[in-house]
N, C-alpha and C positions, 0 to 999 in steps of 0.2 A: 504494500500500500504506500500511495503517496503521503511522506510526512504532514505535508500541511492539512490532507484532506484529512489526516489521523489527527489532526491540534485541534479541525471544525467538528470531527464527530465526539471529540472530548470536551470543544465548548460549549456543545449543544448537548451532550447530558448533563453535565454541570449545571446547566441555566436549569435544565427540566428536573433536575434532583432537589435544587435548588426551590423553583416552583413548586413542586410539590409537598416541600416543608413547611414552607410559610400559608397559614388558612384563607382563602380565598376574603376579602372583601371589598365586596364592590364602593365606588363613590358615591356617598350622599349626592352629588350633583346630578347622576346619572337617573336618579332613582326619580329627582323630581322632575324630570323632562316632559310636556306634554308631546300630543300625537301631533302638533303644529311645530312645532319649534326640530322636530326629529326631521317632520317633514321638508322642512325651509331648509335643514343643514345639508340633507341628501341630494335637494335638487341642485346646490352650488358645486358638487362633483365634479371633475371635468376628466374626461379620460387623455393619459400622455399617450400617444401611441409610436412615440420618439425615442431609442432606444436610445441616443444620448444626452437627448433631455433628463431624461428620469435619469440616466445615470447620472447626469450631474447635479439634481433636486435631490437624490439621495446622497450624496457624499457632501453637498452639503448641510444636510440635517445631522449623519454621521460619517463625521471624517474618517479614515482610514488611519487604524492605528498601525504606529511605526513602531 
C-alpha cells in the first residue's frame, strides 16, 4: 500500500473513533429552525460544476497542511 493512502485511512479512523466517543448533540440553533427559513437557505445553493473552482473554494476554506 501506498504510505500516504495508509496516513488517510488512519486519519479517517481516528476522526471516526474519535466521533464515536464523544455523544452526539445537536445545536440548539438547529432545533429552532422553521420550514421557511430551511427553505430560503436551500434555495440560495448554487451548484460549482468547475472542477477548479471548487478546488480552489475548498483549499480555501481548508488549507493544505504542510
Amino acid at each position: 500500500m501506498n504510505c500516504v493512502f495508509q496516513r488517510m485511512i488512519a486519519n479517517t479512523v481516528r476522526t471516526m473513533r474519535y466521533c464515536r466517543s464523544v455523544p452526539f448533540s445537536p445545536d440548539a440553533s438547529l432545533v429552532n429552525k422553521n420550514h421557511q427559513d430551511v427553505r430560503n437557505y436551500v434555495r440560495q445553493f448554487n451548484v460549482i460544476d468547475n472542477q477548479r473552482i471548487l478546488s480552489q473554494m475548498s483549499h480555501r476554506l481548508e488549507p493544505r497542511r504542510t
